[in-house]
N, C-alpha and C positions, 0 to 999 in steps of 0.2 A: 502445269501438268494437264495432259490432257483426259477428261474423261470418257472413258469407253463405256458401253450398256453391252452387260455379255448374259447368257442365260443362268447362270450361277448367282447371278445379282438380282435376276426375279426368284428364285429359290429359297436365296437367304431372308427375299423380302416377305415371299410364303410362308414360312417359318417363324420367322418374327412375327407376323400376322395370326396365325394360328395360337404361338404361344401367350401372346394378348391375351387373344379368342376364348382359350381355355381358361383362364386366372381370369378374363371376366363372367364369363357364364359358367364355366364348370365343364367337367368333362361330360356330363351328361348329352350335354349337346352335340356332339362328337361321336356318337354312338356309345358310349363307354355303360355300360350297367352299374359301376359303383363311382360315385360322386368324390368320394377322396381321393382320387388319384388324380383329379383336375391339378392340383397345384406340381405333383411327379410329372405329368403329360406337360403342363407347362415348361418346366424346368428341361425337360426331354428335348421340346421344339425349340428353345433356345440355343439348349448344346449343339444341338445341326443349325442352325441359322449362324455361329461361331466355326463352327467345321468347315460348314460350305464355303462360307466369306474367305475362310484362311487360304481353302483349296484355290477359291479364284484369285486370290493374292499371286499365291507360286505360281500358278498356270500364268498369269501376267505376264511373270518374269523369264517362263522360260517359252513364250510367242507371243513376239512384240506385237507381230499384225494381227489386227482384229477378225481377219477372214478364216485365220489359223484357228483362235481362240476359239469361235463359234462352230467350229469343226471340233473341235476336241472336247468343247464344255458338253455339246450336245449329245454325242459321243460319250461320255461318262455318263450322261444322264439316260438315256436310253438302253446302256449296260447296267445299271442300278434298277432303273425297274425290270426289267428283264432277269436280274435274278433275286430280285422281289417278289416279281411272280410267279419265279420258280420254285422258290423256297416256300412260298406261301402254299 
């Protein structure tokens, strides 16, 4: 099998990272005002580091080339913050 690096796989690794982050320091660190919710914010940055990994799973399967893939991952991700920022 060969392995691909697509932008969905530094995301999930973001994620992962962060969810650590917070279950080790607390959400305080994070900007968070109340400190209980480190271990929810944890559990939170998990569930997306599980979503995204899945997402780039299917996205896989349905373009094989990797020149595709990094059109389309990045492409999701740049319409994600975009209405991130909009919402926000």
């Amino acid at each position: 099998m060969k392995v691909r690096i697509t932008p969905l796989n530094f995301a999930s690794a973001l994620f992962l990272f962060l969810a650590f982050y917070v279950w080790m320091y607390g959400a305080k660190t994070v900007g968070m005002q109340v400190k209980q919710l480190g271990t929810a914010i944890g559990w939170i940055f998990l569930f997306f580091a599980l979503a995204v990994s899945f997402l780039d799973v299917m996205l896989r399967n349905f373009f094989p080339e990797t020149k595709k893939i990094w059109i389309v991952e990045l492409s999701f991700i740049t319409l994600t913050a975009i209405i991130f920022l909009i919402v926000r």
